[in-house]
MARVEXZA-436150 format. One line per field, with one value per residue (C-alpha): residue number from 1; residue in three letters; chain; z, x, y. Coordinates in steps of 0.25 Angstrom, whole numbers, padded with zeros to 4 digits, always signed. Layout:
BEGIN
i: NUM,...
aa: ala,...
ch: A,...
c3: Z,...
c1: X,...
c2: Y,...
***
This chain:
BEGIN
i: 1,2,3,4,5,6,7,8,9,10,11,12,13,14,15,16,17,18,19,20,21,22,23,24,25,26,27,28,29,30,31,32,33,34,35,36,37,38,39,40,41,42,43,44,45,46,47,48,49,50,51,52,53,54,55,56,57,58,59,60,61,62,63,64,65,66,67,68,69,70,71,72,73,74,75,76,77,78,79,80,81,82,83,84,85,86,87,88,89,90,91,92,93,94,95,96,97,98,99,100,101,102,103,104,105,106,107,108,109,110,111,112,113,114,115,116,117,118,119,120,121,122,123,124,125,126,127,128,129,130,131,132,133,134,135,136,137,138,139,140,141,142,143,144,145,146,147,148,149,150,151,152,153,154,155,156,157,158,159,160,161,162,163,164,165,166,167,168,169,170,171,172,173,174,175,176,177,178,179,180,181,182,183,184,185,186,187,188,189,190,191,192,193,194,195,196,197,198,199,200,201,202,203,204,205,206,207,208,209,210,211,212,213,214,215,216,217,218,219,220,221,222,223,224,225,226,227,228,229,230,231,232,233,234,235,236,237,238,239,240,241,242,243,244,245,246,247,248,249,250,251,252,253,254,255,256,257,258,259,260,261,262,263,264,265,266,267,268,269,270,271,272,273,274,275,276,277,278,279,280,281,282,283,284,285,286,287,288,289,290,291,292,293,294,295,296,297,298,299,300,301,302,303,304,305,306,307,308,309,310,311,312,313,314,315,316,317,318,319,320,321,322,323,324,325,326,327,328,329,330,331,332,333,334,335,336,337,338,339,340,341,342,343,344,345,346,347,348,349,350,351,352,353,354,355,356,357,358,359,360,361,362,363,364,365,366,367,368,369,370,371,372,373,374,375,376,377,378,379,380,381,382,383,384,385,386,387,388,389,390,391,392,393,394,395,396,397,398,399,400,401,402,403,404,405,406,407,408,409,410,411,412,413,414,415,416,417,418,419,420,421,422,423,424,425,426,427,428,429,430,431,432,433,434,435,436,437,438,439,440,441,442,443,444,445,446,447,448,449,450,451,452,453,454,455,456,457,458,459,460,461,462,463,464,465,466,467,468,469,470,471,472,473,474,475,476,477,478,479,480,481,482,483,484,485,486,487,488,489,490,491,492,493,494,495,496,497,498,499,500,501,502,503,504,505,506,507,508,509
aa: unk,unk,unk,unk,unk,unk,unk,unk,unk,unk,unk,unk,unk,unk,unk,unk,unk,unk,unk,unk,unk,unk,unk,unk,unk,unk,unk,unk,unk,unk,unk,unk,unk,unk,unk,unk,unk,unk,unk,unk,unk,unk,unk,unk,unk,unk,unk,unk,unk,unk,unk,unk,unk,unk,unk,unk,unk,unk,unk,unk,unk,unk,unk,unk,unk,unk,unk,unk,unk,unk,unk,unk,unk,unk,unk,unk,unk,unk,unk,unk,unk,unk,unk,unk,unk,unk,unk,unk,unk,unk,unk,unk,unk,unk,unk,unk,unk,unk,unk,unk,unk,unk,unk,unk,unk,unk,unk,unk,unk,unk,unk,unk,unk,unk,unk,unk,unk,unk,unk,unk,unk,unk,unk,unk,unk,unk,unk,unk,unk,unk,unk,unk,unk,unk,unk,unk,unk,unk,unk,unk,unk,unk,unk,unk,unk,unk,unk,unk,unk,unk,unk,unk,unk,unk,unk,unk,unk,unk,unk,unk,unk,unk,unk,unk,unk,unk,unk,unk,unk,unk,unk,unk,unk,unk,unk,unk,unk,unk,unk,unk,unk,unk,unk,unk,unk,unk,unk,unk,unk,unk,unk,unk,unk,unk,unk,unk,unk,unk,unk,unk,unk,unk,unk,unk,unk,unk,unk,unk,unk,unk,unk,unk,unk,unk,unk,unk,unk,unk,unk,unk,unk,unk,unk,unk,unk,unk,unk,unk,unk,unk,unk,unk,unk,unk,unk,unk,unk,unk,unk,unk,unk,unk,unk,unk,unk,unk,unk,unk,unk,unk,unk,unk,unk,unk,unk,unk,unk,unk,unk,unk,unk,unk,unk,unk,unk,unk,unk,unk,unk,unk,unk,unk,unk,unk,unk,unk,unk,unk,unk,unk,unk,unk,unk,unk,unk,unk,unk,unk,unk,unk,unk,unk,unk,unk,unk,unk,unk,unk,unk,unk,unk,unk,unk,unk,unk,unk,unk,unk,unk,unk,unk,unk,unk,unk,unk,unk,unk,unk,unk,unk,unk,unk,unk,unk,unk,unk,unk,unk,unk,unk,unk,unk,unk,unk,unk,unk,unk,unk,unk,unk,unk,unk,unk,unk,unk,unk,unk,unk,unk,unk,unk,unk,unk,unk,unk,unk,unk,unk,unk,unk,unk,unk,unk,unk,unk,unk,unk,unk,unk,unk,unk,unk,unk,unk,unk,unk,unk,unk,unk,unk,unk,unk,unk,unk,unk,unk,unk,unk,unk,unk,unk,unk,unk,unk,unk,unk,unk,unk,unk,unk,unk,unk,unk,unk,unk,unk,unk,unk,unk,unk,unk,unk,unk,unk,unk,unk,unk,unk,unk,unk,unk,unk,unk,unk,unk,unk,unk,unk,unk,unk,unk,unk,unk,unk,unk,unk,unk,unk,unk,unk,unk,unk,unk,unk,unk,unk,unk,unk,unk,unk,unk,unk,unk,unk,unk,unk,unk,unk,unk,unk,unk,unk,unk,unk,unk,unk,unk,unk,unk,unk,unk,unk,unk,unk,unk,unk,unk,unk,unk,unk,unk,unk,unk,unk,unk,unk,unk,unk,unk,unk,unk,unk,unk,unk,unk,unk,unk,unk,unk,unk,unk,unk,unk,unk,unk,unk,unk,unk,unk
ch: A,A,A,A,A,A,A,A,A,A,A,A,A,A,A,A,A,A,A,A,A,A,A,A,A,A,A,A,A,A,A,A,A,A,A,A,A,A,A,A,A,A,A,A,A,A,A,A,A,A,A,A,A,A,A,A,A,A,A,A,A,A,A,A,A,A,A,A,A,A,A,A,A,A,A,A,A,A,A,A,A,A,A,A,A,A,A,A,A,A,A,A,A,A,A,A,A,A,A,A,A,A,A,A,A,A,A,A,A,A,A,A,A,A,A,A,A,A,A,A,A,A,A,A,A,A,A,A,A,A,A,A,A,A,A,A,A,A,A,A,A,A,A,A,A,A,A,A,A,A,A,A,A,A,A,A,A,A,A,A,A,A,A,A,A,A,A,A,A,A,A,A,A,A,A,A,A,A,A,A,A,A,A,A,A,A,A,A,A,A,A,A,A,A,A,A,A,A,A,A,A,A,A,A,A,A,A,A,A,A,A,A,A,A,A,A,A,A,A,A,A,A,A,A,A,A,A,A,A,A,A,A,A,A,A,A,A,A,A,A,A,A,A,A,A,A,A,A,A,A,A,A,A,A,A,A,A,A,A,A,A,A,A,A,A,A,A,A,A,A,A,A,A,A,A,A,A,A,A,A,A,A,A,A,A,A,A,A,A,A,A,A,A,A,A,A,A,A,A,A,A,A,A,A,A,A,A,A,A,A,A,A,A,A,A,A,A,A,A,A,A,A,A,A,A,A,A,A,A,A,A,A,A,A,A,A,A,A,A,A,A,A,A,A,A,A,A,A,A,A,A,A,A,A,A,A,A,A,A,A,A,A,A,A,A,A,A,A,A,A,A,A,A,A,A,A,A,A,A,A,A,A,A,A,A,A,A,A,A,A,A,A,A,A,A,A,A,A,A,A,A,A,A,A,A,A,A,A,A,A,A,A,A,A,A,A,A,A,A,A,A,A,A,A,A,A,A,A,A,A,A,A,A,A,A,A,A,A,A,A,A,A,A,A,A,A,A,A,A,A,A,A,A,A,A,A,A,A,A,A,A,A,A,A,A,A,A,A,A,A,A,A,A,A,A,A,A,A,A,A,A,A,A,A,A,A,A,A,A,A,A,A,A,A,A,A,A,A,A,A,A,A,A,A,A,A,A,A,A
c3: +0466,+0478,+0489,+0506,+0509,+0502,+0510,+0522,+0522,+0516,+0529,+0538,+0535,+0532,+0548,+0547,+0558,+0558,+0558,+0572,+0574,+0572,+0580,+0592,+0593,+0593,+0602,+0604,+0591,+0584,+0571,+0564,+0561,+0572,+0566,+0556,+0554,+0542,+0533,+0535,+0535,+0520,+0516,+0521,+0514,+0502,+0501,+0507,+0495,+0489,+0474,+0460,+0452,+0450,+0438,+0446,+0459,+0471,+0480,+0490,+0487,+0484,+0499,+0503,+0519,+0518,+0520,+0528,+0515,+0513,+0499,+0497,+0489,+0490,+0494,+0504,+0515,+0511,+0522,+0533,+0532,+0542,+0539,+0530,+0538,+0551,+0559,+0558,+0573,+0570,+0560,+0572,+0580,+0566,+0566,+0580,+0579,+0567,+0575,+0586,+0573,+0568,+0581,+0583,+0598,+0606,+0618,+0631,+0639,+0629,+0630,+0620,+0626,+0624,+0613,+0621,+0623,+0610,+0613,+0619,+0607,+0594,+0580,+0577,+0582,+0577,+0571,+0559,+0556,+0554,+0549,+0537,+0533,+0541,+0527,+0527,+0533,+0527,+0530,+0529,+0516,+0513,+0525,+0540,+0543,+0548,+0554,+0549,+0549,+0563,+0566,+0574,+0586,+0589,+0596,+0596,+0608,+0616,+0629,+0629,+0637,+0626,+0616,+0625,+0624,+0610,+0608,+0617,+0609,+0621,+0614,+0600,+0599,+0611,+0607,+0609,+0623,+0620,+0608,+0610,+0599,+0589,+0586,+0590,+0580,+0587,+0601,+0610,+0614,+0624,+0619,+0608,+0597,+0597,+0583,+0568,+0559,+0547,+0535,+0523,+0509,+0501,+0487,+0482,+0468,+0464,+0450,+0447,+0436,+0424,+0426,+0434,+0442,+0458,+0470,+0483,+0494,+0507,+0520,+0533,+0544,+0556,+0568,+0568,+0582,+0591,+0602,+0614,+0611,+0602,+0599,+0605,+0595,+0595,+0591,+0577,+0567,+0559,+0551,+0550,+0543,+0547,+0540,+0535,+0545,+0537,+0538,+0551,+0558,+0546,+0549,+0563,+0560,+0552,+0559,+0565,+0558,+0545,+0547,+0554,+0543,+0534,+0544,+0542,+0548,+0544,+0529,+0531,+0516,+0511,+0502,+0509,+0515,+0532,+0537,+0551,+0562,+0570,+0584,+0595,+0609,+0610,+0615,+0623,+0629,+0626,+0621,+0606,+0595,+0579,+0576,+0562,+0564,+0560,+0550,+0559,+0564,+0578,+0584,+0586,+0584,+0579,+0594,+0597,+0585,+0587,+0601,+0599,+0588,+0598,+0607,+0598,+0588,+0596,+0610,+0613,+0625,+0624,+0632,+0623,+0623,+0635,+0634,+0635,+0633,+0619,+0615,+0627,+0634,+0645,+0639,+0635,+0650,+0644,+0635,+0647,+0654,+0645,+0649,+0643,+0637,+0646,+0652,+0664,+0660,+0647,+0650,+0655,+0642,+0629,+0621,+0629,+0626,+0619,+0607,+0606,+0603,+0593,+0585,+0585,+0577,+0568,+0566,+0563,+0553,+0543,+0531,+0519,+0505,+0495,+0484,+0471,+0456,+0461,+0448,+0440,+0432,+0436,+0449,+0449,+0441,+0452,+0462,+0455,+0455,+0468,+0472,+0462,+0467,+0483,+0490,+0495,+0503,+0513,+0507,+0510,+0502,+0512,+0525,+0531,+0544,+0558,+0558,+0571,+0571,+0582,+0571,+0562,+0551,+0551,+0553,+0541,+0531,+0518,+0519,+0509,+0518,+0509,+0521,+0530,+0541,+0544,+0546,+0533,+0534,+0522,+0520,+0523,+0516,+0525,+0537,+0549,+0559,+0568,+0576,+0579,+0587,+0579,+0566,+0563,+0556,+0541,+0544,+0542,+0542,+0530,+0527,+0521,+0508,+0508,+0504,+0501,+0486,+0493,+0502,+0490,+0492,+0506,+0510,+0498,+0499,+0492,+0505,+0509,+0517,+0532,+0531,+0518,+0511,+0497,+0491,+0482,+0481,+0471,+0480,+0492,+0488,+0482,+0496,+0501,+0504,+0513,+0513,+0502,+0491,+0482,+0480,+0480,+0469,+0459,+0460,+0456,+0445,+0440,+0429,+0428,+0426,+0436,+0447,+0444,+0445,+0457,+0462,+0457,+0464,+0476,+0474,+0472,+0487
c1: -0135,-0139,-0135,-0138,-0128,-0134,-0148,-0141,-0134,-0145,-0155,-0145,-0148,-0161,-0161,-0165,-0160,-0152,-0158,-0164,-0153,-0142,-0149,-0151,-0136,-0131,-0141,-0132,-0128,-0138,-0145,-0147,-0140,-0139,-0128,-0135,-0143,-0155,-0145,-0134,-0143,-0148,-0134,-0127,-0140,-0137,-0121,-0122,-0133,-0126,-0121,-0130,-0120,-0106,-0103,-0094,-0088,-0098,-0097,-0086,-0083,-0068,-0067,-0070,-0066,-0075,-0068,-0056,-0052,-0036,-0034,-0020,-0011,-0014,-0002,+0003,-0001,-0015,-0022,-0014,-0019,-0028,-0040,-0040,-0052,-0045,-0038,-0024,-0024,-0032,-0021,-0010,-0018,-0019,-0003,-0002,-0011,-0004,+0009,+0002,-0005,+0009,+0017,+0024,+0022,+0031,+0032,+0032,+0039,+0048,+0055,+0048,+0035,+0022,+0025,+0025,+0015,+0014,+0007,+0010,+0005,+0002,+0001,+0006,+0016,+0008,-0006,+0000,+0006,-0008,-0014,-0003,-0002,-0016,-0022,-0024,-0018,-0015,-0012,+0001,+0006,+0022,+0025,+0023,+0018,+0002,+0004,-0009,-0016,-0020,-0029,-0041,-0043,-0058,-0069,-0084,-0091,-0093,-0103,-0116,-0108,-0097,-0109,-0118,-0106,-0104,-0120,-0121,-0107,-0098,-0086,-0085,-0078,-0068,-0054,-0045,-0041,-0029,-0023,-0034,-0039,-0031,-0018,-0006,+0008,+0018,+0021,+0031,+0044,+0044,+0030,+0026,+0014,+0001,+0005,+0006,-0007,-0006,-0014,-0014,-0023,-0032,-0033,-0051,-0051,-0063,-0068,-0075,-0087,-0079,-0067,-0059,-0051,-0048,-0040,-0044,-0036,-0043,-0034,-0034,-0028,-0019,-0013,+0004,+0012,+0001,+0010,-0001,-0006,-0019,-0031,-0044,-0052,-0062,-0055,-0056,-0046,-0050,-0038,-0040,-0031,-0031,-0040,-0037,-0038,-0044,-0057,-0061,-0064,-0075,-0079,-0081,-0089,-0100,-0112,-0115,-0131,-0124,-0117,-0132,-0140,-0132,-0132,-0142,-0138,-0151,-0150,-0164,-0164,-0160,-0148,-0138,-0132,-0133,-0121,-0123,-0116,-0105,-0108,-0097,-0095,-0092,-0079,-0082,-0096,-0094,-0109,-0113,-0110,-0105,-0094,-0085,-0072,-0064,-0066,-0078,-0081,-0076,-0074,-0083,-0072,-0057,-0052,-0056,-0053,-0040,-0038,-0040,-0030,-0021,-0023,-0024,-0016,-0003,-0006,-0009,-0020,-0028,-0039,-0048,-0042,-0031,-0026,-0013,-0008,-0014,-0023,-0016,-0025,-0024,-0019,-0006,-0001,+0014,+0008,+0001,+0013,+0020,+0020,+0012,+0014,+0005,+0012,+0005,+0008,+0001,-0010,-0014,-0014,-0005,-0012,-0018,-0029,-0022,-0016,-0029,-0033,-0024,-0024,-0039,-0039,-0029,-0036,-0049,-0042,-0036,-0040,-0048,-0040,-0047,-0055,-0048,-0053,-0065,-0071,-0064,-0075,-0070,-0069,-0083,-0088,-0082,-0089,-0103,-0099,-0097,-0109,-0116,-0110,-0114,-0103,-0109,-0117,-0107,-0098,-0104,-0098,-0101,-0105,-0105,-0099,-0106,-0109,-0104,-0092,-0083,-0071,-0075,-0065,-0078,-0089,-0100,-0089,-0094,-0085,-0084,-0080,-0087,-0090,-0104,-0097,-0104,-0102,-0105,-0104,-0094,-0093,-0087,-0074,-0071,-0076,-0066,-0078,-0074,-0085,-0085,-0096,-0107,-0098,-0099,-0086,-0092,-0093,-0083,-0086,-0086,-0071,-0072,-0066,-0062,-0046,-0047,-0039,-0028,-0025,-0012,-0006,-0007,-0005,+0002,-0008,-0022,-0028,-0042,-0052,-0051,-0040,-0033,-0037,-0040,-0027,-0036,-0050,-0055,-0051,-0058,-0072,-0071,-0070,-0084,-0094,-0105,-0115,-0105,-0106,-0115,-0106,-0093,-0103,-0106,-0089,-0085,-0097,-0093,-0084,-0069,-0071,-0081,-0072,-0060,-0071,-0073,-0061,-0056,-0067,-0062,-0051,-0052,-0058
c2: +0054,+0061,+0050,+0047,+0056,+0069,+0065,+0063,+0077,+0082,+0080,+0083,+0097,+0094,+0094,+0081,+0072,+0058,+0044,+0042,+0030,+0040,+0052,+0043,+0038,+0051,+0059,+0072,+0073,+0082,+0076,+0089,+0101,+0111,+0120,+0126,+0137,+0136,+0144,+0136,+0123,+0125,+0130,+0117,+0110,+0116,+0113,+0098,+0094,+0082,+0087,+0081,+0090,+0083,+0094,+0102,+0105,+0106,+0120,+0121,+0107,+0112,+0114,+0101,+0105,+0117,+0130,+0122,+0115,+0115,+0121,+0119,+0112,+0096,+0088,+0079,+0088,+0092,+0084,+0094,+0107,+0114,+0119,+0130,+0139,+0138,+0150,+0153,+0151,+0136,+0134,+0135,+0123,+0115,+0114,+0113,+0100,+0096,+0095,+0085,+0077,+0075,+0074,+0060,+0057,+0048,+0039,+0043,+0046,+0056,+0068,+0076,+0084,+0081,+0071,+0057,+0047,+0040,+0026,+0016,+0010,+0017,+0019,+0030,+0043,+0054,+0058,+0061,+0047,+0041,+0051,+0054,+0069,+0069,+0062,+0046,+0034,+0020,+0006,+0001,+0000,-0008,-0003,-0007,+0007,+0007,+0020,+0027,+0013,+0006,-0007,-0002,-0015,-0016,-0024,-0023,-0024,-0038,-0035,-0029,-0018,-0016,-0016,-0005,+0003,+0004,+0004,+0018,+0023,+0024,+0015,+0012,-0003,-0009,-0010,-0023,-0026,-0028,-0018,-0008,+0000,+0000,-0008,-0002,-0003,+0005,+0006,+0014,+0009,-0002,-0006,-0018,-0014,-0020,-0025,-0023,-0020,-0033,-0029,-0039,-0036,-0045,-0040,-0040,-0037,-0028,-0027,-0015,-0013,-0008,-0021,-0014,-0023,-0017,-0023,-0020,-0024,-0030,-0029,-0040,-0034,-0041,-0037,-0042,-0042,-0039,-0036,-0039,-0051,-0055,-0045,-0048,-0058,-0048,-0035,-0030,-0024,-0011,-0005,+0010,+0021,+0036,+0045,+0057,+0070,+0081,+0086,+0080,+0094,+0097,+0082,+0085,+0097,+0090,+0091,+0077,+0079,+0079,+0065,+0059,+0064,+0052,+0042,+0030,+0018,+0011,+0015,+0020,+0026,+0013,+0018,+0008,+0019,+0016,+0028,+0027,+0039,+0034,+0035,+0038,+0043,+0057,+0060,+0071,+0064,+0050,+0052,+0047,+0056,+0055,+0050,+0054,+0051,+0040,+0028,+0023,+0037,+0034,+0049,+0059,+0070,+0073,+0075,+0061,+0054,+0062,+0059,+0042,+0043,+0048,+0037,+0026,+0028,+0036,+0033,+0047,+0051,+0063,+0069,+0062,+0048,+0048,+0035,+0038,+0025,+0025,+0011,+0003,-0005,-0012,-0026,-0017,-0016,-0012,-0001,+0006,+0006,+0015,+0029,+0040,+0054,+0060,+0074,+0079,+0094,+0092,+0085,+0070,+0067,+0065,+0072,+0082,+0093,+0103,+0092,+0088,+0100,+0102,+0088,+0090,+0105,+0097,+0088,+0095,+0103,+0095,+0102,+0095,+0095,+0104,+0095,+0093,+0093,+0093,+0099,+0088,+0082,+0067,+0072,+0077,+0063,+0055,+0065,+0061,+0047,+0047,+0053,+0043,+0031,+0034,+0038,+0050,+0041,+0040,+0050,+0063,+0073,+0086,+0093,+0105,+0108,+0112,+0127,+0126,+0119,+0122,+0128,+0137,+0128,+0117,+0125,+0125,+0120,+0113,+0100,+0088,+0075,+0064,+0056,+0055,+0052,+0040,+0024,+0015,+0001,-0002,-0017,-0030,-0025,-0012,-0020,-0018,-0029,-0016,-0008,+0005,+0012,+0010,+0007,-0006,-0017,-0012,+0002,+0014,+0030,+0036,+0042,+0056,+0057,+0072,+0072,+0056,+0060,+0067,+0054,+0051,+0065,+0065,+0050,+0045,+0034,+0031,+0019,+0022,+0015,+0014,+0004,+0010,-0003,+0005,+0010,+0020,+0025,+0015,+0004,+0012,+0013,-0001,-0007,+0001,-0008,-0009,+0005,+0008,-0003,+0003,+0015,+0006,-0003,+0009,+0013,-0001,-0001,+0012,+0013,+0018,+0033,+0034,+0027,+0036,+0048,+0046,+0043,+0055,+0063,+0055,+0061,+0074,+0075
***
């Protein structure tokens, strides 16, 4: 079954540009290809044609990271190797920022160098402890530990000025007056936390088509202790866990035309299927452009996205976010008092220019796992099944790179994310009643699914969903709804071997 995202892809290099609605938000970004040549053009044509034969392996799709893709031996640490195309020299900047993503910071003032400026309130010491052995976080599970799993605090806009603000893409939401952006767990010495994330479980059976009895688990969450006073009335909770790190370089290299082409907010070919772009201020210009990155696709690039981790999540001010007390706010009057790591001989920031340079080539260089068994014949019935069930329509198997991206690693690779990159609207049962930009309470980006059945051997854990709600696959797709209830409809229908295909194939990538 040839599906929306087949067409989609397909008239991107067809040169045929967005829907008007898309084009117009996005006036600087380009709505066609202009990195290729006619060569090129009817090449990528060719390779990106969605597959009709599911009788054996696809060409190159082995290398699912293109020419970068890490071929060696799966384990524990096989979402931690660089890039396999880049220099030897490139290799010596990878490791340098794999020290900074790893490095536990501290509060200031200290006596190590260059090290200090943890908070004043955070979540977490180190890049490294959300995102666990660079792979997928999860929510606290017999333990108190909610590390790699935080409470994002949001409001929607109130006055026409807030709302001609978020209309013309210059903010995205506004935070809680109080606890800001996020909810704070850990804070230095001599300062109280904002309070303790509460997560309680009601279990909603499911029975599927052929008998089989499933339990999903639907989570409330709470904040306990909140240690400066009550949260706005209006201010929103969205539990979010940290996604994976590898591949974003090649995600950040896929021409902006590409992920357009699928967009249609209106569902104008009536296949109830409305992916709509995620708009967002540029970093550098503060203008409208794509965003990709993130569970609503909130950043335009991995510097940004890496730079608001910093701050919100450690308390760590860069160039591109300097707040160097982290998500104080003003109500915290106690938290701004506490000194900074700021060094004037290194920059008036904690994380000046040069670390930023260097988490950033990190994290555009996590390596994507090569595929496994792909040329199992479960695998490749699961892979027809999941073609024939619609989750290609969302789940786009591949791309090819800009030709002229500005690393020779990401340019004009053939890569195989499984997502569109856009906002779907989900359901009622993934709503989070939490807006972001144009991203509605019911709508989430679509997650690549490249490395999704390595997520036990890395993490030694199977959650999934933006909460980590699903304790395996089967549970995961279960919870779609919204745009993506046919496709969970025909799963449930489908009988026994057929669901284990298509796990299998999920896991194989």
């Amino acid at each position: 079954m040839l599906l929306r995202t087949g067409a989609g892809a397909l008239a991107a290099l067809l040169l045929v540009p967005a829907s008007p609605a898309t084009a117009g938000d996005l006036p600087d970004t380009p709505s066609v290809r202009d990195d290729l040549t006619p060569k090129d053009l009817a090449r990528v044509r060719a390779i990106t044609t969605p597959t009709a034969d599911f009788s054996r392996p696809e060409q190159f799709e082995l290398m699912q990271g293109g020419a970068g893709t890490a071929k060696k031996r799966i384990n524990a640490n096989s979402f931690s190797h660089s890039s396999a195309n880049i220099t030897f020299e490139e290799e010596g900047t990878f490791k340098l920022g794999n020290a900074i993503f790893r490095k536990n910071w501290v509060s200031s003032p200290s006596s190590t160098q260059a090290s200090d400026g943890l908070g004043p309130l955070f979540n977490a010491r180190a890049c490294q402890s959300c995102h666990l052995k660079d792979g997928r976080g999860h929510p606290p599970e017999a333990s108190l530990d909610a590390t790699s799993m935080f409470l994002r605090l949001a409001r929607e806009a109130e006055t026409e000025e807030e709302k001609q603000a978020v209309a013309a893409h210059q903010v995205l939401n506004f935070p809680d007056p109080v606890y800001g952006t996020q909810l704070q767990d850990l804070a230095v010495p001599g300062l109280v936390s904002e309070g303790r994330m509460r997560i309680t479980y009601e279990d909603v059976p499911v029975t599927l088509g052929d008998g089989t009895a499933v339990s999903l688990r639907k989570p409330s969450y709470a904040i306990d202790d909140l240690g400066y006073g009550p949260l706005d009335k209006r201010t929103t909770l969205s539990p979010r866990i940290a996604n994976p790190m590898i591949g974003l370089g090649l995600v950040e290299q896929i021409h902006p035309a590409d992920i357009l082409a699928n967009a249609d907010p209106d569902d104008a070919n009536g296949d109830g299927i409305s992916g709509k772009a995620a708009i967002v201020p540029d970093p550098a210009t503060g203008k409208p452009t794509l965003g990709r990155f993130g569970w609503k696709a909130q950043a335009a690039t991995i510097r940004q996205q890496s730079a608001d981790a910093l701050a919100g999540d450690i308390g760590i001010s860069s160039p591109e976010a300097p707040r160097h007390w982290g998500d104080c706010t003003e109500a915290q009057k106690t938290c701004l008092e506490m000194q900074t790591g700021v060094q004037a001989r290194l920059g008036d920031t904690e994380a000046p220019e040069p670390i930023m340079d260097l988490v950033t080539f990190y994290s555009q260089n996590l390596a994507v796992p090569v595929r496994r068994d792909l040329d199992n014949k479960e695998v490749l019935a699961g892979k027809q099944a999941f073609y024939d069930m619609g989750c290609t329509s969302c789940h786009t198997p591949k791309f090819v790179t800009r030709r002229d991206a500005p690393n020779k690693a990401h340019a004009f690779q053939l890569i195989w994310p499984y997502s569109d990159f856009l906002l779907h609207d989900m359901g009622e049962g993934l709503a989070d009643g939490q807006q972001v930009g144009v991203a509605d309470g019911h709508e989430w980006r679509t997650p690549p699914l490249w490395g999704i059945g390595l997520t036990q051997r890395v993490n030694n854990h199977t959650f999934f969903l933006h909460d980590g709600r699903a304790r395996n696959l089967t549970e995961a797709i279960l919870w779609h709804g919204g745009e993506a209830q046919g496709a969970r409809d025909r799963f449930a229908a489908a009988g026994a071997e057929d669901r284990a295909a298509l796990i299998k194939f999920l896991e194989s990538l």
